[in-house]
C-alpha positions in Angstrom: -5.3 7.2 -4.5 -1.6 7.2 -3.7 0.5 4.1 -4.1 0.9 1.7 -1.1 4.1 0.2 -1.5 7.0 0.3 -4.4 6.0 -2.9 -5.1 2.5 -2.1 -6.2 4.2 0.6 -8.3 6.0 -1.6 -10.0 2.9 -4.2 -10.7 0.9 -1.4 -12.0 3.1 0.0 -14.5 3.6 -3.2 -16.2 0.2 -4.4 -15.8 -2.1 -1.1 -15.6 0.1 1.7 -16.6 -3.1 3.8 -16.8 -3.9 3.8 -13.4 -0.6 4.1 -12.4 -0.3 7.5 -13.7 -3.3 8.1 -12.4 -1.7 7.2 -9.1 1.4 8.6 -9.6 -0.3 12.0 -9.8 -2.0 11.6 -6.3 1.5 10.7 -5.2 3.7 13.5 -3.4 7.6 13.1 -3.3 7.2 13.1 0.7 5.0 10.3 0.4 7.2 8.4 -2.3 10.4 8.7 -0.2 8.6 7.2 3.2 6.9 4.4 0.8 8.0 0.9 2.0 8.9 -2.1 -0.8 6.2 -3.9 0.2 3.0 -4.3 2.8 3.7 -5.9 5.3 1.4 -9.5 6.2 -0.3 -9.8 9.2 0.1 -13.5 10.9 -3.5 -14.8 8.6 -1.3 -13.5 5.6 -3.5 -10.6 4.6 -1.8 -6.9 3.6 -2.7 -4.8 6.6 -1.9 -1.5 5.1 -2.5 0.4 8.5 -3.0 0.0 11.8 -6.8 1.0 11.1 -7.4 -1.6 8.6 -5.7 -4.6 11.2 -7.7 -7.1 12.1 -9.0 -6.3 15.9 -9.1 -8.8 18.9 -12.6 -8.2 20.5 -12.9 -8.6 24.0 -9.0 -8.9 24.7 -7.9 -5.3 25.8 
């Protein structure tokens, strides 16, 4: 699993530098370059790290 954000890099590597080199390895240059510095909240303060993974408004189209 590639990192999400810099941040998380950074958090790993202090805390689980283990699985950051396990992530680090899953991580392409390409991908490191476009990585924000952090995930973004959505308004109920949860990490919406795609627009998949956002919370949906049923019925409101």
């Amino acid at each position: 699993m590639p990192f999400k954000s810099k941040s998380q890099q950074g958090y790993l590597y202090l805390n689980k530098p283990k699985i950051a080199e396990e992530f680090a390895e899953k991580t392409t240059k390409k991908e490191y370059e476009d990585m924000p510095e952090h995930v973004a909240k959505d308004k109920n303060g949860l990490k919406a790290y795609t627009e998949k993974h956002k919370r949906k408004k049923y019925g409101k189209d």
